[in-house]
N, CA and C atoms as a LAMMPS dump frame, in Angstrom:
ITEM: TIMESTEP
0
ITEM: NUMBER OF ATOMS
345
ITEM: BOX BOUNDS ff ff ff
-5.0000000000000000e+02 5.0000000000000000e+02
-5.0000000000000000e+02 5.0000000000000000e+02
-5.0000000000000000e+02 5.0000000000000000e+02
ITEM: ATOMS id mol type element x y z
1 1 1 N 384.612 -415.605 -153.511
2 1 2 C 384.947 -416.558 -152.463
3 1 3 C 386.257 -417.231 -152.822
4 2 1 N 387.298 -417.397 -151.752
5 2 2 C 388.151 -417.532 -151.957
6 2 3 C 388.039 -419.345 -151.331
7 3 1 N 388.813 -420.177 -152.554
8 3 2 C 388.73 -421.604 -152.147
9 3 3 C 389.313 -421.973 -150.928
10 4 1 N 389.956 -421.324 -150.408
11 4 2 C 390.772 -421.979 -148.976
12 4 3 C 390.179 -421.296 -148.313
13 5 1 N 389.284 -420.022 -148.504
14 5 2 C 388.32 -418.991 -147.125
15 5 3 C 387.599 -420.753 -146.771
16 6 1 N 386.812 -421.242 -148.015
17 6 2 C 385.649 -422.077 -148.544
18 6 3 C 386.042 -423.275 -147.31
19 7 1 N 387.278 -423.858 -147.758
20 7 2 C 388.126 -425.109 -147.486
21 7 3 C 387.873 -424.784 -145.65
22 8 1 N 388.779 -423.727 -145.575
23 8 2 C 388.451 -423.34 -144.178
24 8 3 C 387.121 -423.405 -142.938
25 9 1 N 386.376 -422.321 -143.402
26 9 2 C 385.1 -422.623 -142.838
27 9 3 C 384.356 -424.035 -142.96
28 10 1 N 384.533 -425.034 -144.065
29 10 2 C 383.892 -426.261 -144.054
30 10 3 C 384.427 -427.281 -143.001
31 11 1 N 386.047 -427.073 -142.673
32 11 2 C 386.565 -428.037 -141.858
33 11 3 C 386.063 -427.083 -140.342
34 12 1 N 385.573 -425.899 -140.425
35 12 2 C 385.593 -424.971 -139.102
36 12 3 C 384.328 -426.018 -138.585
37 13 1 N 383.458 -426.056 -139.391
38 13 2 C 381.98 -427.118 -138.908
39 13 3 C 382.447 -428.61 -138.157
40 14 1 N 381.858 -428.276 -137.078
41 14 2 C 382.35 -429.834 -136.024
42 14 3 C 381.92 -431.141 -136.538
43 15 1 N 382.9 -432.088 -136.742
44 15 2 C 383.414 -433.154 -137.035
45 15 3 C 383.535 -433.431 -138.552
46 16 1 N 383.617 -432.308 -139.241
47 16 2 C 383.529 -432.488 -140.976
48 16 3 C 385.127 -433.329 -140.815
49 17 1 N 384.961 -434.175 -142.18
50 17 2 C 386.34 -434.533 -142.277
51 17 3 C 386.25 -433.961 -144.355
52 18 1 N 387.543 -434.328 -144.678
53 18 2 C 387.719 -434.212 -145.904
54 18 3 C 388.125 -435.098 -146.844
55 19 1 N 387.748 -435.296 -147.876
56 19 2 C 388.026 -436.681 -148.899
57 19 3 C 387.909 -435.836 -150.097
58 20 1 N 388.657 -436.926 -151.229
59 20 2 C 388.254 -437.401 -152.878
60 20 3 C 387.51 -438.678 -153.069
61 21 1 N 386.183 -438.709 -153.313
62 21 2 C 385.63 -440.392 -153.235
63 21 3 C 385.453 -440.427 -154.044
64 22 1 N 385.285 -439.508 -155.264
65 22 2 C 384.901 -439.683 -156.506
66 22 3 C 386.511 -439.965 -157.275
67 23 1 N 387.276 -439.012 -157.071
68 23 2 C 387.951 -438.893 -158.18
69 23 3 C 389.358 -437.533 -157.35
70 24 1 N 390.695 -437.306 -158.177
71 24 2 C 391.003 -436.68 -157.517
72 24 3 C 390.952 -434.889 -157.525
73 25 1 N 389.857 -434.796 -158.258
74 25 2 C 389.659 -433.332 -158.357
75 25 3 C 388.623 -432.727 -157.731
76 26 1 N 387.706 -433.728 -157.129
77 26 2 C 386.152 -433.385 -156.743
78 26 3 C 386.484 -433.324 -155.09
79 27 1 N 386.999 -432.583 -154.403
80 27 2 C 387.046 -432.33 -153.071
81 27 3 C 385.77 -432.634 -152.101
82 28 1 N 385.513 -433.566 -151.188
83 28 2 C 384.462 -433.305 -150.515
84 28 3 C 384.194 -432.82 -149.183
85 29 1 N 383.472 -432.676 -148.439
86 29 2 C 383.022 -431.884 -147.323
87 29 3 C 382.295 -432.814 -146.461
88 30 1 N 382.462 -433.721 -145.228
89 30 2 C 381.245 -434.876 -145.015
90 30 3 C 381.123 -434.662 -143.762
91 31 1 N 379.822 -435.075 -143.02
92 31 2 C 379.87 -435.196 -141.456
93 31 3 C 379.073 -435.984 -141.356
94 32 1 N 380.185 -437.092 -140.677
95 32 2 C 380.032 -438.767 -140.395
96 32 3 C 379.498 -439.384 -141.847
97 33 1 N 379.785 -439.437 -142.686
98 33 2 C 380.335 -439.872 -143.743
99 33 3 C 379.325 -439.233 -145.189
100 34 1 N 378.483 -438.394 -144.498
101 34 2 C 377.772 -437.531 -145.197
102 34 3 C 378.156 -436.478 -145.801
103 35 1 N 377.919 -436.365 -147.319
104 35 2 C 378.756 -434.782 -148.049
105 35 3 C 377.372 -433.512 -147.778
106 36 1 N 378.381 -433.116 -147.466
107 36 2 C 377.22 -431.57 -147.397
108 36 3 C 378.018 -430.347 -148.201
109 37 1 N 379.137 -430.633 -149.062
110 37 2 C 379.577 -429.611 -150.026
111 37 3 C 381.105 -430.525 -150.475
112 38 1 N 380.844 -429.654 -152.212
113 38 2 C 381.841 -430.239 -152.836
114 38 3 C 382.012 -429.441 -153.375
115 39 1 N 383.75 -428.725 -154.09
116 39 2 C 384.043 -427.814 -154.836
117 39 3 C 385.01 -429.236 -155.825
118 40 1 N 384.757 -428.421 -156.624
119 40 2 C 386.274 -428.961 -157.551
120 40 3 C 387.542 -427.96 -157.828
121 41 1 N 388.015 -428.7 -157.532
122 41 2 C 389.417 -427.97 -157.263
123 41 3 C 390.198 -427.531 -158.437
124 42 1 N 390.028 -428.012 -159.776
125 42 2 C 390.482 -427.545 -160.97
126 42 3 C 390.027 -426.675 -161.523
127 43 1 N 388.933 -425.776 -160.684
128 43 2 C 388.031 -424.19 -161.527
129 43 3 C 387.85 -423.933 -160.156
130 44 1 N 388.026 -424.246 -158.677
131 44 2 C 387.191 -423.748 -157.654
132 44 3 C 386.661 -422.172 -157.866
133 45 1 N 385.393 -422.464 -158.574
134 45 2 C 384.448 -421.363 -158.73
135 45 3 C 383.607 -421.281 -158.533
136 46 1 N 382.85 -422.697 -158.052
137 46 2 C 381.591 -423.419 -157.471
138 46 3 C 381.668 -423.816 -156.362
139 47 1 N 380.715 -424.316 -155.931
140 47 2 C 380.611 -425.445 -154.849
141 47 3 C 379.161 -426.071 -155.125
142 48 1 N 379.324 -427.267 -155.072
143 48 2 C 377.747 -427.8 -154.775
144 48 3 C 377.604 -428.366 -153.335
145 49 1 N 376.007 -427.485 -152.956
146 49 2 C 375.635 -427.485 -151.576
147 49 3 C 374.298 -428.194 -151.394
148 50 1 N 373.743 -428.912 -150.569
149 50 2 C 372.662 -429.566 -149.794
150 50 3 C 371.472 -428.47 -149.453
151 51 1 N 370.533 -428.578 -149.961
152 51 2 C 369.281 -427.17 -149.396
153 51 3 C 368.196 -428.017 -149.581
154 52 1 N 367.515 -427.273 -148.778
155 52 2 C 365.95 -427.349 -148.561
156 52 3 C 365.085 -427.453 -149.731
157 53 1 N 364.394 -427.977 -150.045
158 53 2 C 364.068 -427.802 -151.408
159 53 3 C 363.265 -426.576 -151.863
160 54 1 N 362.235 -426.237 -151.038
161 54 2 C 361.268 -425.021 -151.217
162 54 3 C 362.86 -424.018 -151.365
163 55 1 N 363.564 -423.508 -150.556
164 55 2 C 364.838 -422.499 -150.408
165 55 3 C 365.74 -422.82 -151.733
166 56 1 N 366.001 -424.143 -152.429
167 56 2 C 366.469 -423.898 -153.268
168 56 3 C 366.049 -422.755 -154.055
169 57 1 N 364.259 -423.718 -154.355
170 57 2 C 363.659 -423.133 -155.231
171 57 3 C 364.182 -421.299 -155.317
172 58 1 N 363.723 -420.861 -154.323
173 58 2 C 364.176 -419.753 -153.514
174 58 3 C 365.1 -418.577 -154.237
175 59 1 N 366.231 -419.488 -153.433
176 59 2 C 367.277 -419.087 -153.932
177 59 3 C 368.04 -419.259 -155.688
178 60 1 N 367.463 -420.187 -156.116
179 60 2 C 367.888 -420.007 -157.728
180 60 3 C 367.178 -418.655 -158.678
181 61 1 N 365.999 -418.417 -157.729
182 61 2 C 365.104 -417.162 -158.258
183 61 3 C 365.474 -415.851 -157.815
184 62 1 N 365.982 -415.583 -156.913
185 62 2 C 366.947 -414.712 -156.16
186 62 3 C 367.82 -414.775 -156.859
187 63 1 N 369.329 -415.413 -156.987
188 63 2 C 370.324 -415.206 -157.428
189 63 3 C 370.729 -415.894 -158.344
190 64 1 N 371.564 -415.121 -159.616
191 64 2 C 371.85 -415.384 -161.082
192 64 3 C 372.802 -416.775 -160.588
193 65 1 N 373.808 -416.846 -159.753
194 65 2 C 374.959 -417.528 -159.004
195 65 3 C 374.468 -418.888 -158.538
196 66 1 N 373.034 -419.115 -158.42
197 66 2 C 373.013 -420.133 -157.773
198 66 3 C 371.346 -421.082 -158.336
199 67 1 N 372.302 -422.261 -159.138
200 67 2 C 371.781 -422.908 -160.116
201 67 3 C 371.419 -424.223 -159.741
202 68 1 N 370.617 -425.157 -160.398
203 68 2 C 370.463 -426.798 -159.376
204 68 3 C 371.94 -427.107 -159.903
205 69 1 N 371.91 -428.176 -159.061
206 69 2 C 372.811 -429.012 -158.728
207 69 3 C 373.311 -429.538 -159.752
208 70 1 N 374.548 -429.288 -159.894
209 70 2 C 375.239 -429.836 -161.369
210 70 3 C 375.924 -431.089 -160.709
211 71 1 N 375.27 -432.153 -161.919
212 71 2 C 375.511 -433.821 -161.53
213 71 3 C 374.92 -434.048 -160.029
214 72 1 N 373.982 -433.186 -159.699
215 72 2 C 373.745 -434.189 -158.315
216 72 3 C 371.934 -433.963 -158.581
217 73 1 N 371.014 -434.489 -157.286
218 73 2 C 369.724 -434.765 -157.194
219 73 3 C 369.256 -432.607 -157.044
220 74 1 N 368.787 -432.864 -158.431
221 74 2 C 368.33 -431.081 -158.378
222 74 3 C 367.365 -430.76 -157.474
223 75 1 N 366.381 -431.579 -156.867
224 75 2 C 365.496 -431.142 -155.547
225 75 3 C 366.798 -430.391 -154.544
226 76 1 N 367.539 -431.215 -153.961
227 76 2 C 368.033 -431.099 -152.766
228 76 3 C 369.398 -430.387 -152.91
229 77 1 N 370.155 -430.23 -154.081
230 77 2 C 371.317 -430.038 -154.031
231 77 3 C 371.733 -428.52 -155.049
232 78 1 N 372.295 -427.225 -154.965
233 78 2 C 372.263 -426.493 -155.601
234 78 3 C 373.625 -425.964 -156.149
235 79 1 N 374.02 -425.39 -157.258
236 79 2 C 375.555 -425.12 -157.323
237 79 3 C 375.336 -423.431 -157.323
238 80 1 N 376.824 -423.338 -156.589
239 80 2 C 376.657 -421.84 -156.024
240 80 3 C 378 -421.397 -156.87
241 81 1 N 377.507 -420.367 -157.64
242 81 2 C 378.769 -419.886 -158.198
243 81 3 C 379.435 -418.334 -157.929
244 82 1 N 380.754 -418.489 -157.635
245 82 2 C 381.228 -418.214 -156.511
246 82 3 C 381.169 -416.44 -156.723
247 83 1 N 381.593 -416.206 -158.41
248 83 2 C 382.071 -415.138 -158.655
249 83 3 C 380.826 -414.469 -159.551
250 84 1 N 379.625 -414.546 -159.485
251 84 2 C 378.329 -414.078 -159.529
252 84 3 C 377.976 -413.411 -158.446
253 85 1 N 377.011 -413.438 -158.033
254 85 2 C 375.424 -411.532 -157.824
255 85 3 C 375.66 -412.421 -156.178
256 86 1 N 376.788 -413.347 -155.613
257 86 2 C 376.649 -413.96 -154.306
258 86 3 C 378.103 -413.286 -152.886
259 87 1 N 377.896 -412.174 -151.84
260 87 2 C 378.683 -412.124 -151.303
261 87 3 C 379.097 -413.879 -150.244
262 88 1 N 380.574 -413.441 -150.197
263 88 2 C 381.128 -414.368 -149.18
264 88 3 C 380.313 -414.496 -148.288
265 89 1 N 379.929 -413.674 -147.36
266 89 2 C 378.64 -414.315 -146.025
267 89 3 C 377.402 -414.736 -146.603
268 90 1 N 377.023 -414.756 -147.31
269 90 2 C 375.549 -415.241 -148.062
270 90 3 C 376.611 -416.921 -148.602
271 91 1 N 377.315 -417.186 -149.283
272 91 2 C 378.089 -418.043 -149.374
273 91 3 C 378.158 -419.194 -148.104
274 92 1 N 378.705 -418.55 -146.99
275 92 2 C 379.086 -419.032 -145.851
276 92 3 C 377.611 -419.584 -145.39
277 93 1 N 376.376 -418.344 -145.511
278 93 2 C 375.028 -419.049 -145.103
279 93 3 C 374.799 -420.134 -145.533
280 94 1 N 375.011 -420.045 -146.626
281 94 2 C 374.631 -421.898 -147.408
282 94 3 C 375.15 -422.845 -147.23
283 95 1 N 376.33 -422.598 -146.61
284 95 2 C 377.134 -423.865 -146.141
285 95 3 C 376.771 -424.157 -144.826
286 96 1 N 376.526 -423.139 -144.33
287 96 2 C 375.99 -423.842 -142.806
288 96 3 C 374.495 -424.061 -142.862
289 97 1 N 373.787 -424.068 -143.797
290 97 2 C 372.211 -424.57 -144.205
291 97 3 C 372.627 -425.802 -144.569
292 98 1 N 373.857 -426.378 -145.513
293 98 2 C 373.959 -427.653 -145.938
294 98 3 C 374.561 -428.379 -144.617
295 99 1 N 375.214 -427.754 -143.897
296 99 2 C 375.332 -428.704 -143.083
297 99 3 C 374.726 -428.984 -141.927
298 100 1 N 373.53 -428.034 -141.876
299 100 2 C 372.714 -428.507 -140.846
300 100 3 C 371.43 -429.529 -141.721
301 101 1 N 371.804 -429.107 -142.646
302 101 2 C 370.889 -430.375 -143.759
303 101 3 C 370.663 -431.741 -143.375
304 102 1 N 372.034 -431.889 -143.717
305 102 2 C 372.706 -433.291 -143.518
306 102 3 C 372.64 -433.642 -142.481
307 103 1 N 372.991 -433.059 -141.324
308 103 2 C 373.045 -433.115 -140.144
309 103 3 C 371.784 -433.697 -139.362
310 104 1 N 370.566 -433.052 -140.059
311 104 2 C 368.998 -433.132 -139.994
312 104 3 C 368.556 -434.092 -139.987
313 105 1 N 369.327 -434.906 -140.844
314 105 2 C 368.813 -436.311 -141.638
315 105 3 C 369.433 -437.718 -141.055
316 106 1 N 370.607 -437.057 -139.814
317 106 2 C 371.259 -438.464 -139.319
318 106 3 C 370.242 -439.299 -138.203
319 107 1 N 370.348 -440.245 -138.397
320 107 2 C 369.944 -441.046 -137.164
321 107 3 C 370.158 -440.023 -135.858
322 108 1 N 368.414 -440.328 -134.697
323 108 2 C 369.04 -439.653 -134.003
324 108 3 C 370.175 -440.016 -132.591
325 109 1 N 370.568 -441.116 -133.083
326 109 2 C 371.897 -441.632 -132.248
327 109 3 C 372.921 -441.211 -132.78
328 110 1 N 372.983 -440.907 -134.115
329 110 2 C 374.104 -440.24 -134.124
330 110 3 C 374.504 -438.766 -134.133
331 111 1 N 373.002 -438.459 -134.051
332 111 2 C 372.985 -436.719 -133.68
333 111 3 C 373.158 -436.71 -132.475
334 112 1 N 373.103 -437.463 -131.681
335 112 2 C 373.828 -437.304 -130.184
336 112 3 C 374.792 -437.52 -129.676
337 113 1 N 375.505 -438.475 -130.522
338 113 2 C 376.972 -438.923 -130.43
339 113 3 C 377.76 -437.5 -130.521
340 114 1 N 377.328 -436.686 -131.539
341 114 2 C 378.07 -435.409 -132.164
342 114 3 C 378.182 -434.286 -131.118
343 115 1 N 377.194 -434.683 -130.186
344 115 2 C 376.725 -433.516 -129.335
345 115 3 C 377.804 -433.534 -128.316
């Protein structure tokens, strides 16, 4: 996965915006002020993504590439590594699972605002 394919498709998701809130290497991914993916930009070889928790589970047992969540809440959050046993569209799936995650979880006034 290429970091600007990554960069790309995350801003392609309607109303993502983009920030550093942490720091200036930790890139984030948010909709309405929610992160639903973060790469770091000084190895972009990862990303950490938002999942389901049973599907994490899932998916860390499935694929060598995709591990809990480094520095974040390991129920909900998984790191996907880029250049492991994971094609680009299986990649792309998880990002649009995290952002319908997040998305899941807004108030539903503001899931209608979006609409």
């Amino acid at each position: 996965m290429d970091v600007e394919l990554f960069r790309e498709f995350c801003l392609s998701k309607p109303h993502t915006t983009e920030d550093f809130p942490f720091d200036e290497v930790n890139l984030c991914f948010k909709i309405v002020g929610k992160i639903f993916a973060i790469i770091p930009l000084d190895s972009a070889d990862r990303a950490n993504l938002k999942c389901f928790p049973a599907y994490a589970e899932e998916l860390r047992e499935k694929y060598t590439g995709v591990r809990p969540g480094f520095h974040m809440n390991k129920k909900h959050w998984n790191t996907v590594l880029f250049f492991e046993d994971l094609d680009d569209s299986t990649i792309l799936h998880l990002v649009n699972h995290s952002y319908d995650q997040v998305v899941s979880k807004l108030p539903v006034t503001k899931r209608k605002e979006l609409q």
